[in-house]
C-alpha positions in Angstrom: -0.6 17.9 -7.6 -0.2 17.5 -11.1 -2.2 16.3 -14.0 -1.3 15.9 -17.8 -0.8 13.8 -20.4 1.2 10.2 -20.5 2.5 11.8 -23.8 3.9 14.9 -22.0 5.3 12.3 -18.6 9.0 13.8 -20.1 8.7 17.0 -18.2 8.1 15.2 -15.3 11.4 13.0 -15.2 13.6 15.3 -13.4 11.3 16.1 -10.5 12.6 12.8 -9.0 15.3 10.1 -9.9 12.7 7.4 -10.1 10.0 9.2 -12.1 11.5 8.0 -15.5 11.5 4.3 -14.8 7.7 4.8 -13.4 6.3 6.0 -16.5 8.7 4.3 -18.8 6.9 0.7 -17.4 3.4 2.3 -17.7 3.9 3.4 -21.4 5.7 0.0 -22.0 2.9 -2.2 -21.0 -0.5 -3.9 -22.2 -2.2 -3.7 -18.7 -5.1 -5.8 -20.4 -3.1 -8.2 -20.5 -1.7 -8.8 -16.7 -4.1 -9.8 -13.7 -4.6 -6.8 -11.2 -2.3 -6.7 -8.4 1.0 -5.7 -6.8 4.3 -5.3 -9.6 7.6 -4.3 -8.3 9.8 -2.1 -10.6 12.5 -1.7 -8.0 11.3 -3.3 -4.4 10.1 -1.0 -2.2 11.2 2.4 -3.8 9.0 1.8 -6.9 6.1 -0.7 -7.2 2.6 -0.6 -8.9 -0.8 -1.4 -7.6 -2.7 -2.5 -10.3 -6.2 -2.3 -9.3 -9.5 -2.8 -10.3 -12.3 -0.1 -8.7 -15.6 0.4 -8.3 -16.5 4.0 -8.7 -17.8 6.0 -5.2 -19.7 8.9 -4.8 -17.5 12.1 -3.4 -19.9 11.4 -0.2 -18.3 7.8 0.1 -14.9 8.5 -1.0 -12.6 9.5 1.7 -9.5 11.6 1.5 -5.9 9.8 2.0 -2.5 11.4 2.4 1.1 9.8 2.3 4.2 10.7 4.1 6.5 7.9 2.5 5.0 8.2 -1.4 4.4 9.7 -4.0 1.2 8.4 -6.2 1.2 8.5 -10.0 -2.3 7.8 -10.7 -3.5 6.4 -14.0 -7.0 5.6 -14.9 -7.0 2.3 -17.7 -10.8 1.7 -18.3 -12.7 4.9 -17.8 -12.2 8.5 -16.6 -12.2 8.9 -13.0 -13.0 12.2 -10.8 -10.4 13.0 -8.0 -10.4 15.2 -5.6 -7.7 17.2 -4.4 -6.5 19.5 -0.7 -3.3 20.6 0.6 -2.1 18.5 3.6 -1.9 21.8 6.1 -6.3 22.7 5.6 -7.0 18.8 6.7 -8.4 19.3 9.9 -10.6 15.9 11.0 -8.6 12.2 10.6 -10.1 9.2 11.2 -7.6 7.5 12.9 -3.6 7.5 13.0 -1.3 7.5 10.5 -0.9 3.5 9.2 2.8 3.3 8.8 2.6 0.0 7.3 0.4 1.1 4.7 1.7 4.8 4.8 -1.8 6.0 4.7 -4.4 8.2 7.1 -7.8 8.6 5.9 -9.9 11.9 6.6 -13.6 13.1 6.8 -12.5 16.3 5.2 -13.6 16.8 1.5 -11.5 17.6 -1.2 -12.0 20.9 -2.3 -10.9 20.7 -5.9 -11.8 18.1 -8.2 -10.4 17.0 -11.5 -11.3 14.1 -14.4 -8.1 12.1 -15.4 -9.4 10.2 -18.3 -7.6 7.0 -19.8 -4.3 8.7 -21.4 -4.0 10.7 -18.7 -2.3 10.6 -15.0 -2.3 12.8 -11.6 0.7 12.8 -9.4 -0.1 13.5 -5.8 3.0 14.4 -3.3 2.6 13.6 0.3 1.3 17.4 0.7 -1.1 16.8 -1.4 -4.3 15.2 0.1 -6.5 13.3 -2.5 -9.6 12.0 -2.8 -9.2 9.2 -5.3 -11.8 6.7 -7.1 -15.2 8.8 -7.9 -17.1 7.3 -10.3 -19.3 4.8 -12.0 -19.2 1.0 -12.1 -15.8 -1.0 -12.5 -12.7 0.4 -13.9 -8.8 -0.3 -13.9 -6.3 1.7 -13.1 -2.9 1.9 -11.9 -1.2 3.6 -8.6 2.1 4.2 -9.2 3.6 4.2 -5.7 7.3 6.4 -6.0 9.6 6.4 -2.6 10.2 9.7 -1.6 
């Protein structure tokens, strides 16, 4: 897991071919100005959910891990709390891993939790278990989804 900056996103580039086109659209864009939803960048390798959330409690929230992705997570509207486990201490799923969606949804709790705030963004790797969307009210925010 990582969390920083969009102004440091530089020292992130080489950790995978696509990570420079990935924040090179998010720092290029006026997200106010596009409706929420799915934007490709480069099909299925690189795409952007642009969603709009309403904030959980860490009770309601669930914990997610990937195997295909990588998530760049970037809160617009508001800072957002996220939790955060490694893969290998997840011990209780709640089902089977989605392939379609590339997701599996746990009743574990994170065990670290961190505030991205607007400016900021949190890159989770698929051994990175995260607990994503704790908060108040409605916000925006962006999930940058990056083929592994």
């Amino acid at each position: 897991m990582i969390l920083d900056s969009l102004k440091n996103s530089a020292r992130y580039e080489g950790l995978h071919p696509r990570f420079k086109a990935a924040f090179d659209f998010v720092k290029s864009n006026d997200f106010s100005k596009l409706e929420p939803g799915t934007i490709e960048i480069d099909g299925n390798d690189l795409f952007v959910n642009f969603a709009e959330i309403v904030g959980k409690t860490p009770d309601v929230a669930k914990v997610e891990t990937h195997k295909l992705y990588i998530d760049i997570q970037v809160p617009l509207t508001s800072v957002e709390t996220m939790g955060f486990i490694p893969v290998s201490e997840l011990k209780s799923p709640m089902g089977e891993y989605d392939a379609g969606k590339d997701m599996c949804f746990f009743n574990d709790n994170a065990t670290t939790f961190i505030n991205v705030h607007p400016g900021q963004f949190a890159i989770f790797f698929p051994e990175d278990g995260h607990q994503p969307g704790i908060g108040d009210g409605i916000s925006q925010k962006l999930i940058v989804k990056v083929k592994i």
